[in-house]
N, C-alpha and C positions, 0 to 999 in steps of 0.2 A: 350307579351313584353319580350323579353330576355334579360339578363344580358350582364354584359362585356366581350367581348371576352379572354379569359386570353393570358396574354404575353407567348410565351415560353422564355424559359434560356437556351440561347446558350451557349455550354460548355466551357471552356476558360480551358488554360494551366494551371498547378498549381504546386510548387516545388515538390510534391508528385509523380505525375507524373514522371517529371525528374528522381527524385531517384530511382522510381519503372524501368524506362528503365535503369540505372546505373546496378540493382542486375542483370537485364536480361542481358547486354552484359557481366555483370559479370561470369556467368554463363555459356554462350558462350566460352567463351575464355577458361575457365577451362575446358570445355567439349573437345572443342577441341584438347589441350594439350593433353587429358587422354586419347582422342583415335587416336589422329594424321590426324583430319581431318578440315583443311586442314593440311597439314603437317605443323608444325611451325618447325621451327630454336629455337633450348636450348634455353630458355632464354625470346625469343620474348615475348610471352604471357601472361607473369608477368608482363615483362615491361608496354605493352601497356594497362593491365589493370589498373595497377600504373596509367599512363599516362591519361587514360582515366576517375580517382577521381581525379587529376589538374584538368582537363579539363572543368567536372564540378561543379566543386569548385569553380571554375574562373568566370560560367556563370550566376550562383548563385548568387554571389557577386555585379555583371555586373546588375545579373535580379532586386536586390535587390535594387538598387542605385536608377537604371531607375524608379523602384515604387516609392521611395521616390520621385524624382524630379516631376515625374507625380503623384502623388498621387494617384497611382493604387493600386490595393489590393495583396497583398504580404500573404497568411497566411499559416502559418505553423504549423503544430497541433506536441502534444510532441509525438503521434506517427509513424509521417513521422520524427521528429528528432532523435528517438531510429533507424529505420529503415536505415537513412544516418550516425548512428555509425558504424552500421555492414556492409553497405556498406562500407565502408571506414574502416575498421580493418580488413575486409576477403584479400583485394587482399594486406595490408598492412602484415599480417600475412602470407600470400602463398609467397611474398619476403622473408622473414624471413625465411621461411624453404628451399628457394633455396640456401640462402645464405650463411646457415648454411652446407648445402649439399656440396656447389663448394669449401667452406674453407675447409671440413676434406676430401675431393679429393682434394686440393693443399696442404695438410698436408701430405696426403701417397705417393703422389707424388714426395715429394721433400725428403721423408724419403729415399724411393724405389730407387731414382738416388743417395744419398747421400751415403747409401749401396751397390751402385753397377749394381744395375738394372737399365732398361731403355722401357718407358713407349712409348705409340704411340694414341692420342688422332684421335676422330673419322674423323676429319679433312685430317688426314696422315696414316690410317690404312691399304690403299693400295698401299700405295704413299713410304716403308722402301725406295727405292733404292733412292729418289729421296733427294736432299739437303734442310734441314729447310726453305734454303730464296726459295726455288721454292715451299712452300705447307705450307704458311699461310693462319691464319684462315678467314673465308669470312666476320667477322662483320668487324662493322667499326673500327678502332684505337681508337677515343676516349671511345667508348663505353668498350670495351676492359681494357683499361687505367681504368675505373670506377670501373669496378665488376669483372674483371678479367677471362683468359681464361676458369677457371676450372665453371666457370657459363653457357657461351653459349658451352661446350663440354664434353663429356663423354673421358675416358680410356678406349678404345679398347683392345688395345694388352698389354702385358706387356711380357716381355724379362730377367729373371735372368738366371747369370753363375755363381753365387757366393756360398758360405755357407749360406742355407737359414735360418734364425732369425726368434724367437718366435715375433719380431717387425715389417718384414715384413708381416709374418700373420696376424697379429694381423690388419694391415691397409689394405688389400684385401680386408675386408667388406665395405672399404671407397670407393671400383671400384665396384658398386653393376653390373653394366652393361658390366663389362669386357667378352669380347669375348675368345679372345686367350691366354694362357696362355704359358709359354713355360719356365720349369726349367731346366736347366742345368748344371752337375758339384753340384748337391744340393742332400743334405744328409735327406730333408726331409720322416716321417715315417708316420705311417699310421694313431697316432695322428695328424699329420698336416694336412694328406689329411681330416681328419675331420672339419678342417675350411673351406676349398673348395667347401661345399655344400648347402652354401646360394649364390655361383657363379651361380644363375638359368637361366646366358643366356649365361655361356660360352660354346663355341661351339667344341673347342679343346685346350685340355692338354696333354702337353708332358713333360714327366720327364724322364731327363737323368741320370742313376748313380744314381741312389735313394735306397733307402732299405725299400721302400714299399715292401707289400706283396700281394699273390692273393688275400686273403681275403680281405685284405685295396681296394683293386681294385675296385671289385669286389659291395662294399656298397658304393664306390663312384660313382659308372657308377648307379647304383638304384639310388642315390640320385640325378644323372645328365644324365635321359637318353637320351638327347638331345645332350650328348655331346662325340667328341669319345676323348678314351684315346688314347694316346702311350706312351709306358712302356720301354725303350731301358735297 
């Protein structure tokens, strides 16, 4: 005589679930950003992670309701609650340090033209001849309007003829991605060229009328060998 055949237990969804797929496209998207694959556009990949804790906040709420009207099982354990904190403070903190990034690049920015120089974001870095209204930037306006340029773009080029400031130096480190560099007419010495050397992805520097030395040169090319100088 045998027994009862047992029921199985079909798996059913559960908010843990959810959240658990929330850390993975989280994860996603940050990976991607860090190796450019697929290429994202500044900015994107923050957003859509932002976008995508709404998203499911929203469906939660939505999933929540529907239990109650239907009297479905809803359960939440407090370690899928600890788990949808950090969900939701990682891609809330990775804004946070974008944000903080695009403000002191629209700080050196505005220092840089305010002194005399003149910057060329990566939108326009090949585009000098061409007039501001023919090489705006490709996001949308509003979005733009919200977070502003120096969030979806980097500072390519930068352009001084002036007398170069311990104030412009000092906001260089705000251009960590600056390519080109081009001083002219500047009196900078080979302390200065000492702040030049966290510049790790400029490609060319040219000092006009400088009173650098070989030796200044010389530990700046060691420190950028990536990059060529011109010494006029």
């Amino acid at each position: 005589m045998t027994g009862p055949t047992p029921t199985t237990r079909r798996p059913h969804p559960t908010p843990a679930c959810l959240i658990l797929g929330l850390l993975v496209v989280e994860g996603l998207l940050w990976l991607s950003e860090r190796y450019q694959w697929p290429t994202w556009h500044k900015g994107y990949a923050v957003l859509t992670a932002v976008a995508t804790v709404g998203v499911v906040m929203i469906v939660m709420l939505g999933w929540f309701i529907v239990a109650l009207v239907f009297r479905w099982r809803f359960q939440f354990s407090i370690r899928s609650l600890l788990v949808l904190v950090a969900a939701v403070a990682l891609p809330c903190s990775w804004l946070t340090v974008k944000m903080k990034a695009a403000r002191e690049q629209k700080t050196a920015v505005e220092t840089i033209n305010r002194l005399g120089g003149s910057v060329f974001y990566d939108y326009r870095k090949n585009f000098f001849w061409l007039p501001i209204s023919h090489a705006q930037p490709p996001e949308p306006a509003w979005l733009r309007s919200l977070f502003g340029v120096d969030f979806f773009h980097d500072v390519r080029n930068l352009y001084f003829d002036n007398r170069l400031t311990g104030l412009v130096l000092k906001h260089l480190k705000d251009l960590p991605l600056l390519e080109e560099l081009w001083l002219e007419s500047s009196d900078i010495s080979d302390d200065g060229l000492v702040s030049l050397e966290e510049l790790q992805h400029l490609q060319l520097l040219r000092l006009d009328r400088s009173s650098v030395s070989a030796k200044g040169i010389e530990r700046l090319q060691e420190a950028l060998p990536n990059c060529k100088i011109d010494c006029l």
